[in-house]
C-alpha angles and dihedrals in degrees: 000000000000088000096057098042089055079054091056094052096044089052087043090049100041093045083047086049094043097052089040082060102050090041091054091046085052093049091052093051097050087052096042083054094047084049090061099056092052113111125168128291093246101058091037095056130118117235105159135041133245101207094159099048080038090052093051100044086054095055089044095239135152103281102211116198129192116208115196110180147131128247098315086055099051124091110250105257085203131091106239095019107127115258118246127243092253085064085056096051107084095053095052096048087048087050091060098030112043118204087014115161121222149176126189130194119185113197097166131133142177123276100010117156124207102254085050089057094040083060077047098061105031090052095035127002097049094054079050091065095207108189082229137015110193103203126205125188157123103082090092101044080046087055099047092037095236110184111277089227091052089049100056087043079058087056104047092051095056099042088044087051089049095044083053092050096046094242134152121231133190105192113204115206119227124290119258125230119180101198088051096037079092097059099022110038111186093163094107089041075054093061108037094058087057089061103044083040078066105049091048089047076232121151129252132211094200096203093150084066095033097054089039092052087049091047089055094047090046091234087145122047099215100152094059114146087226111079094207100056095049082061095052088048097051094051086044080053097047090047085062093049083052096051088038091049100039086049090052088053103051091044089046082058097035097083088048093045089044085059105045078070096260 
């Protein structure tokens, strides 16, 4: 009998130990992934408001966002390429924001400039009267190696038609890419976004920063000799943009929700 019952115990403890184990690995997954996504205080800050996205949080209405953007910003039409981070979006913004409402609508297409997406803007998207556009742009003017002045007028007409419209934009910077930066440099289109972004007190997802400073750090692992797990990286990659970017959202409406009384 004594003899069964240490056999029970050894079986109970080493199925405790056991899930105590896999609980712990999983834990430390879980952390190792949210360790991926960080990315420093200084690229992750709020410097403009979204009153209109943070109104209609607080009366628990449908939040319907526009997205206008080029290839990054498309959803893969193959099967195994990797999502983008605007696939991943919804899911991150629900996850901070539980019960959340949202509509999303993704106009983007491939090889749009920024002058072609302000036209865009001023013809469509403002009569649409979205509660936020999230604007990504500049890899293709840097491709095509639009003039940097042409560019930023691009810019201005489409901030000054949504600031006419009442409606909230999160401009996104330009991907980085370290193996094209050679042959495509955004970096001054870059640059340029973040000053207009000033002058229009309009909000800025800075994801060229934000993926070079991963790449320098070798978060991602995009130069793998395995296809298939470069995909899987750069997904893994786009699902932190998505975290990083929703984040940035929800804190942008917090100060406005903050103070409707919520």
């Amino acid at each position: 009998m004594r003899a069964t019952i240490l056999a029970v115990l050894c079986l109970l403890t080493g199925g405790l130990l056991a899930g105590l184990v896999t609980g712990a690995a999983r834990a430390a997954d879980a952390a190792a992934a949210g360790d991926r996504c960080a990315a420093p205080e200084s690229l992750t800050f709020v410097d403009a408001p979204l009153p209109g996205v943070a109104a209609r949080i607080a009366a628990h209405e449908e939040v319907h966002v526009i997205v206008l953007g080029s290839s990054s910003s498309v959803t893969p039409a193959r099967q195994g390429m990797p999502k983008s981070y605007i696939a991943s979006l919804p899911a991150a913004l629900e996850a901070k924001l539980p019960g959340l409402r949202l509509k999303i609508d993704n106009r983007s297409a491939r090889r749009l400039t920024a002058e072609q997406m302000a036209d865009g803007i001023r013809t469509g998207i403002a009569a649409a009267k979205p509660d936020l556009l999230l604007w990504q742009t500049g890899n293709v003017d840097a491709a095509q190696q639009i003039d940097i002045n042409l560019f930023g007028a691009a810019l201005e007409n489409g901030l000054q038609a949504l600031k006419a419209s009442n409606i909230d934009v999160v401009l996104i910077a330009p991907q980085y890419r370290a193996r094209l930066s050679a042959l495509i440099d955004a970096a001054p289109y870059d640059d340029v976004m973040g000053q207009i972004a000033g002058g229009y007190n309009a909000l800025v997802f800075p994801r060229y920063d934000i993926m070079r400073h991963w790449d320098e750090n070798d978060v991602f692992d995009l130069r793998h000799a395995d296809q298939a797990m470069q995909m899987r990286e750069a997904e893994a990659e786009n699902r932190c943009l998505a975290e990083l970017l929703a984040g940035l959202i929800v804190r942008a409406a917090a100060p406005a929700r903050e103070g409707g009384g919520q």
